[in-house]
N, C-alpha and C positions, 0 to 999 in steps of 0.2 A: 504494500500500500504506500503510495505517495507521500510525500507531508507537501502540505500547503501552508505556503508563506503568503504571507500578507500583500506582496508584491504581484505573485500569479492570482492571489483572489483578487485583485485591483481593475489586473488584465484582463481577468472576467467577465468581472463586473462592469468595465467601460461600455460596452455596447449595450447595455441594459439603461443605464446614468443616459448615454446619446438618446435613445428613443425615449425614456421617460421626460427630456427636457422638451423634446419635439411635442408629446403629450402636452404636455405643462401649455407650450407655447399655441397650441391648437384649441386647449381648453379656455386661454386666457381670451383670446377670440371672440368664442363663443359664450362667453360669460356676462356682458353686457344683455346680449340678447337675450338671456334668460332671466336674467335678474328684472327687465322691463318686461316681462309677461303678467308681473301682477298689477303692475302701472296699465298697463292695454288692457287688462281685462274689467279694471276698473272703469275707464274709459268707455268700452264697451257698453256696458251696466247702465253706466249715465246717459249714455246716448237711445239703450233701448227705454228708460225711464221715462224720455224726454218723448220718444214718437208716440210710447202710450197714451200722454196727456195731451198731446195734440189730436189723434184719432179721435180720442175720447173728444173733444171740443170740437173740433169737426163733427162727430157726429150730433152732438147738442147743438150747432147751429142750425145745421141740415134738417131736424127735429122743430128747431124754432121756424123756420124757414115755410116747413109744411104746414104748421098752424096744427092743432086737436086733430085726431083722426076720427075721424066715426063711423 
């Protein structure tokens, strides 16, 4: 059995360290854009809030509009 110096586990491990940084740096990327999903869905929310209460008043004009049914 081998002995393993600190030096050959270094060499090892370098191409591991390479793609985990490329990881890192892909992640960092994409981290903005996740972190803004609970901003946009907020957003979203508000905006379906807002058409509700408009439909709604549109259709109370539309109502005032027709006069009493009979």
């Amino acid at each position: 059995m081998t002995e393993l110096t600190l030096e050959m586990l270094r060499a090892e491990l370098a191409p591991m360290h390479t793609k985990l940084d490329a990881l890192e740096s892909a992640l960092a990327a994409v981290r903005p854009n996740v972190a803004g999903i609970p901003m946009i869905q907020r957003a979203v929310s508000v905006i379906q809030q807002e058409q509700r209460l408009l439909i709604a008043r549109l259709r109370s004009l539309l109502r005032a509009k027709r006069g009493p049914e009979t």
